[in-house]
VEXVOTOR-353353 format. One record per residue (C-alpha): residue number from 1; x, y, z. Coordinates in steps of 0.25 Angstrom, whole numbers, plus 5000, padded with zeros to 4 digits. Example, Ala and Ser with C-alpha at 12.3 -4.5 7.8 and 13.67 -1.06 7.14 Angstrom:
<recs>
+------+------+------+------+
| resi |    x |    y |    z |
+------+------+------+------+
|    1 | 5049 | 4982 | 5031 |
|    2 | 5055 | 4996 | 5029 |
+------+------+------+------+
</recs>
This chain:
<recs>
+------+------+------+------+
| resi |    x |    y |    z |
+------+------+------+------+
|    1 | 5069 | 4933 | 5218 |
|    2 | 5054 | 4932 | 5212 |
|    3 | 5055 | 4927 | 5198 |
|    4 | 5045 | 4935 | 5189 |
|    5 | 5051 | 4930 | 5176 |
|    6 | 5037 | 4926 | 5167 |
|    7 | 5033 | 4920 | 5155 |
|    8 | 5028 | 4927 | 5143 |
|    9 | 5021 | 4921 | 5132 |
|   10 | 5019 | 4934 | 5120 |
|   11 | 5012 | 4931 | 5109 |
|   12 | 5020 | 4939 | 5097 |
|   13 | 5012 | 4939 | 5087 |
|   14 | 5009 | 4931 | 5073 |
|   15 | 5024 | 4938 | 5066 |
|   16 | 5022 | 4950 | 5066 |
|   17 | 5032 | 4958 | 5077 |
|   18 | 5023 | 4969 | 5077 |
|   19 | 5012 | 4962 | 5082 |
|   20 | 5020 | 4959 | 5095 |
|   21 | 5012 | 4964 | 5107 |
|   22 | 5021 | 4975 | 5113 |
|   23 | 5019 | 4969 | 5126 |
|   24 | 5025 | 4956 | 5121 |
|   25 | 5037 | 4964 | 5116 |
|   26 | 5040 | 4968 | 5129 |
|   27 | 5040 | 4956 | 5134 |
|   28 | 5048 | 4950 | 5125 |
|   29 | 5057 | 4960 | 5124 |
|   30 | 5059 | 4959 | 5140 |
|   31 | 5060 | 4945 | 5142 |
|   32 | 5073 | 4936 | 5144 |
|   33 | 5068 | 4924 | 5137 |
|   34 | 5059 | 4922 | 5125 |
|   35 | 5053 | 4908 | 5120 |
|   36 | 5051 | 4907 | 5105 |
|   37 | 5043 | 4894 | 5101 |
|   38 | 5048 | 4888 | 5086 |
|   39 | 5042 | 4875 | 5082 |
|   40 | 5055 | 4869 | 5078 |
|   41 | 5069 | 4869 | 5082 |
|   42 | 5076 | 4874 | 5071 |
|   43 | 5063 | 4884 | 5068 |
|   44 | 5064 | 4899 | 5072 |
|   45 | 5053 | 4902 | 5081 |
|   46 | 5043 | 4913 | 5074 |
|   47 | 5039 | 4919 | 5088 |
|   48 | 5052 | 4923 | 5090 |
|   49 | 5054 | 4927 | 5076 |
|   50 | 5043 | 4938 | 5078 |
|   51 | 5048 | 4943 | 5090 |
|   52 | 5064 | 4944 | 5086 |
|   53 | 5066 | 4959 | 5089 |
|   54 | 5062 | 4959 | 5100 |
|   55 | 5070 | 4948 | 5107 |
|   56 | 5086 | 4950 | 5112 |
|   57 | 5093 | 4936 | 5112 |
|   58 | 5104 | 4943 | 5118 |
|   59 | 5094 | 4947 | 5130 |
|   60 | 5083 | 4935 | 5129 |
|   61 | 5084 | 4920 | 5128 |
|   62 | 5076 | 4917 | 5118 |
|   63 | 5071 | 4902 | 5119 |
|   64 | 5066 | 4893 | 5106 |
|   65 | 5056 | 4884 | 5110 |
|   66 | 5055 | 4872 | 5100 |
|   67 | 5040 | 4868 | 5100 |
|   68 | 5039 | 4855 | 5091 |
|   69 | 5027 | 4859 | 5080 |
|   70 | 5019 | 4847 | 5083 |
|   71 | 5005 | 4846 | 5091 |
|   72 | 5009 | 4838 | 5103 |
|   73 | 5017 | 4829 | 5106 |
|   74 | 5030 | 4825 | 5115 |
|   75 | 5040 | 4833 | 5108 |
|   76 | 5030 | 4845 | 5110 |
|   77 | 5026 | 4842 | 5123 |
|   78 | 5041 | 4842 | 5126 |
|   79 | 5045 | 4856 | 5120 |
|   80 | 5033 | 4862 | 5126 |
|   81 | 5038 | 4857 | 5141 |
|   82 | 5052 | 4861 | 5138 |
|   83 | 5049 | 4877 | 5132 |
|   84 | 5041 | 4878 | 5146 |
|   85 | 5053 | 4873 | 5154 |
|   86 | 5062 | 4882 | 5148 |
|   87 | 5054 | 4894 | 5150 |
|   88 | 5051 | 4890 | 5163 |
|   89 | 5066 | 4889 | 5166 |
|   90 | 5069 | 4903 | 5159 |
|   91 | 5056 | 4909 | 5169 |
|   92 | 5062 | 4901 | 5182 |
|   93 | 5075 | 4909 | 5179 |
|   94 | 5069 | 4924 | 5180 |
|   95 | 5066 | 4926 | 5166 |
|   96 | 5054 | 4931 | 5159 |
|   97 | 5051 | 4920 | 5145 |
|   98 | 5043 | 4925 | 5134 |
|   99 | 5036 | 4914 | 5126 |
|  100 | 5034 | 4921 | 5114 |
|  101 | 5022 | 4914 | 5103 |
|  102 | 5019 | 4919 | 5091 |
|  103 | 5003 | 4923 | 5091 |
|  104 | 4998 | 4923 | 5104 |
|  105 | 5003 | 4915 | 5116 |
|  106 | 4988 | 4910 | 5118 |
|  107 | 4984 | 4906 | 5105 |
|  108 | 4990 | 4892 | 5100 |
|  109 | 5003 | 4896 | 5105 |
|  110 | 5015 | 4887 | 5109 |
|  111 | 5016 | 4894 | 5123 |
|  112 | 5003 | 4889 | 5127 |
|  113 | 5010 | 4875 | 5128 |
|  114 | 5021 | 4880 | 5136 |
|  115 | 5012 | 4889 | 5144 |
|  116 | 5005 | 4876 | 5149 |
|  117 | 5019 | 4871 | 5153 |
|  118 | 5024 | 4882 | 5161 |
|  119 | 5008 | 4883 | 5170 |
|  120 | 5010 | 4869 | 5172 |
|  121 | 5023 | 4870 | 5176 |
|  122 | 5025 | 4883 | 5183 |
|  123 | 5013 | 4891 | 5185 |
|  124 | 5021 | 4901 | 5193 |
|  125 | 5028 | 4907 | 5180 |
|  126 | 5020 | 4918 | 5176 |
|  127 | 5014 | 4919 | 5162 |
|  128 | 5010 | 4931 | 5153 |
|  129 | 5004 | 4930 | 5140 |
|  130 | 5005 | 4941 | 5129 |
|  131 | 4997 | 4939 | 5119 |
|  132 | 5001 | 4941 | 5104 |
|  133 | 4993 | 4945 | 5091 |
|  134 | 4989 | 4929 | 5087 |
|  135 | 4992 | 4925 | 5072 |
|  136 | 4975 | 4924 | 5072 |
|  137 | 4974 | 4938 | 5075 |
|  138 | 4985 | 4943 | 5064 |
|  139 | 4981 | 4933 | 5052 |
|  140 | 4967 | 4937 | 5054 |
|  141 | 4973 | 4953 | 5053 |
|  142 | 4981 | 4949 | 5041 |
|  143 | 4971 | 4942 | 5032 |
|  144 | 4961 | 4954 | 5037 |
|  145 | 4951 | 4943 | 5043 |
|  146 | 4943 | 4944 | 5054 |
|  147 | 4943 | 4934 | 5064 |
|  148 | 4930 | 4940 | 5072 |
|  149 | 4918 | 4948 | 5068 |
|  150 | 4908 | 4950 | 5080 |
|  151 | 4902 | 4937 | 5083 |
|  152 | 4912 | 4927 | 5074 |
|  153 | 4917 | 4915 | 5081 |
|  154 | 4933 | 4914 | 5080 |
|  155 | 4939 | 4899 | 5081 |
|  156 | 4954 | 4898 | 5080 |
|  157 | 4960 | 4884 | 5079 |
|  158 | 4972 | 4876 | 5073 |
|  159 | 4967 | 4870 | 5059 |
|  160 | 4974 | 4857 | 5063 |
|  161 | 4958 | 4854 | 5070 |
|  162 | 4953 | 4842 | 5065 |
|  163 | 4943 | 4843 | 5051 |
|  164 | 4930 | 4845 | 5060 |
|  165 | 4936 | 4853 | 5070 |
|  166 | 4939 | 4862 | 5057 |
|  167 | 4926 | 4861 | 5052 |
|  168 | 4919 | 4865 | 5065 |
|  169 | 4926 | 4876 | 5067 |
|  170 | 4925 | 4881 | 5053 |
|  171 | 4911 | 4881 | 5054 |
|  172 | 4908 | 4887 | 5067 |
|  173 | 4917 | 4898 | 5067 |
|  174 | 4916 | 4913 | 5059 |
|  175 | 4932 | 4912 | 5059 |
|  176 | 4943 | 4901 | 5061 |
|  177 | 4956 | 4902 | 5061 |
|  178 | 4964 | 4891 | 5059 |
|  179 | 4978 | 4889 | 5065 |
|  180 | 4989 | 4881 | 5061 |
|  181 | 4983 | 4878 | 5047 |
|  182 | 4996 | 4876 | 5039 |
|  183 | 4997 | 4861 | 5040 |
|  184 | 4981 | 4858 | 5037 |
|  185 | 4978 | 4870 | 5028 |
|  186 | 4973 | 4860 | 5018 |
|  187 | 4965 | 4851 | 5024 |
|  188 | 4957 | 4864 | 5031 |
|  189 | 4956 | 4872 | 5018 |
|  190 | 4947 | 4859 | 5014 |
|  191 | 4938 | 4862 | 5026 |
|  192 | 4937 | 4875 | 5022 |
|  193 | 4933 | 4870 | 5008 |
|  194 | 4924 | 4863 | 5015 |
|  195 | 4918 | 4875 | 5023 |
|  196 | 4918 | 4883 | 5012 |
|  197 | 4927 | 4891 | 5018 |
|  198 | 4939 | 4892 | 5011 |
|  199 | 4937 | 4907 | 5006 |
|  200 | 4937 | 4911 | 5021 |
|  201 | 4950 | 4907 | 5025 |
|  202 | 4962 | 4917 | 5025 |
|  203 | 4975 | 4910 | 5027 |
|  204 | 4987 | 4918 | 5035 |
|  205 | 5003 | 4913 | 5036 |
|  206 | 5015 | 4920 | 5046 |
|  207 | 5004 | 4931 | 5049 |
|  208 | 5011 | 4943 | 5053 |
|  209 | 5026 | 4940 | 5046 |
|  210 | 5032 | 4943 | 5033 |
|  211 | 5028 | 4929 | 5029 |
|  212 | 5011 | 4932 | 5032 |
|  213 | 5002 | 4927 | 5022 |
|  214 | 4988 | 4927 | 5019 |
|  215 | 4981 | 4919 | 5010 |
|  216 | 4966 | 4921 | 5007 |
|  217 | 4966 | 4909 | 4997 |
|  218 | 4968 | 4898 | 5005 |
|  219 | 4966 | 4887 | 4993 |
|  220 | 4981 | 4892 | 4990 |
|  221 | 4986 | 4887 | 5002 |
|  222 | 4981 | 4873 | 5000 |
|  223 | 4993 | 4863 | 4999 |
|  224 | 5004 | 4872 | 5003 |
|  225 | 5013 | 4871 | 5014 |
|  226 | 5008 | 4881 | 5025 |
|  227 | 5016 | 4891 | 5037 |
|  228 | 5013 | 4885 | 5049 |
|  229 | 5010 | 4899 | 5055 |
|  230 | 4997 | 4903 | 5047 |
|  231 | 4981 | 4901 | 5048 |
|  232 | 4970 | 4901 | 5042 |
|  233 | 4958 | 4911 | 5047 |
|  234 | 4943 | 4907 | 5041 |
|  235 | 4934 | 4917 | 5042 |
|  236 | 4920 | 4916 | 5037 |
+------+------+------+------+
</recs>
């Protein structure tokens, strides 16, 4: 017999379970075996935790995948190998594997690493991306900013760039977002210092949960600890 079984990846969303497509909700609700990313092993994976109703561990195997929180490496390289096998091993035995990401599958999500994998490895096994409402999209909506007006030019990057790269881009474009910004928050406030720009950044944390926070003073944040999952939008 054919196999049809397919991968999924859904984007469900910045935290919010109502901002799950409903077309990811089916298919999430359908499948047999659900991926959750976490960045530790004895961490909870927040993907899965916005999408808890939905799922039927009775029904669905639901597969934590540890992806070490580092920028490369052996150990990364490793996990990322490993995930793909094991949802290649599920697809190979009829069943459909949802890849479920927080955001959206496409924008600097873990899936794209295992969907490198899998092509390389197996380009027979189907693939279907559904996109999700990205954490850009539903901070800009919670601190009321608008990312583009008519011709503004739009960059989104990780704030780990290097000072110039920063810099450049700063300068260049009407609006910057900058991801990952927790660990560097600092040394990119004095660039904005610099720019005279620090009166245009709006800071967002755990957009779309019961822990979202918007700070519009962004001096206040200077020297504290930071949430992994927040951002900084400058808009000028």
């Amino acid at each position: 017999m054919h196999n049809t079984a397919r991968i999924y990846a859904v984007g469900v969303g910045p935290g919010d379970p109502e901002l799950i497509t409903r077309k990811g909700e089916r298919i999430i609700r359908s499948a047999k075996v659900i991926c959750a990313p976490t960045g530790a092993a004895d961490a909870a994976s927040y993907a899965l935790s916005i999408v808890g109703e939905l799922v039927d561990p009775g029904r669905q195997e639901i597969l934590t995948q540890t992806f070490p929180m580092m920028k490369k490496g052996a150990e990364l390289e490793a996990a990322w190998e490993e995930a793909a096998s094991q949802v290649i091993e599920r697809v190979d035995r009829g069943n459909d594997v949802v890849f479920i990401t927080i955001g959206d599958p496409l924008l600097y999500s873990t899936f794209l690493y295992i969907r490198r994998i899998i092509q390389q490895r197996r380009p027979d096994i189907p693939m279907e991306i559904v996109p999700g409402i990205s954490s850009v999209s539903a901070a800009a909506a919670a601190a009321g900013v608008p990312l583009g007006i008519a011709g503004d030019r739009i960059a989104i990057l990780p704030a780990t760039y290097e000072d110039y790269e920063l810099r450049r881009t700063l300068k260049e474009f009407d609006t910057v977002v900058l991801m990952k910004v927790s660990r560097v928050f600092d040394r990119v406030y004095s660039i904005l210092q610099e720019l005279g720009l620090t009166g245009k950044g709006v800071f967002v944390r755990r957009v779309g949960s019961d822990q979202e926070e918007v700070v519009r003073d962004i001096s206040t944040l200077l020297g504290r600890e930071l949430d992994y999952l927040s951002m900084l939008i400058v808009k000028k």
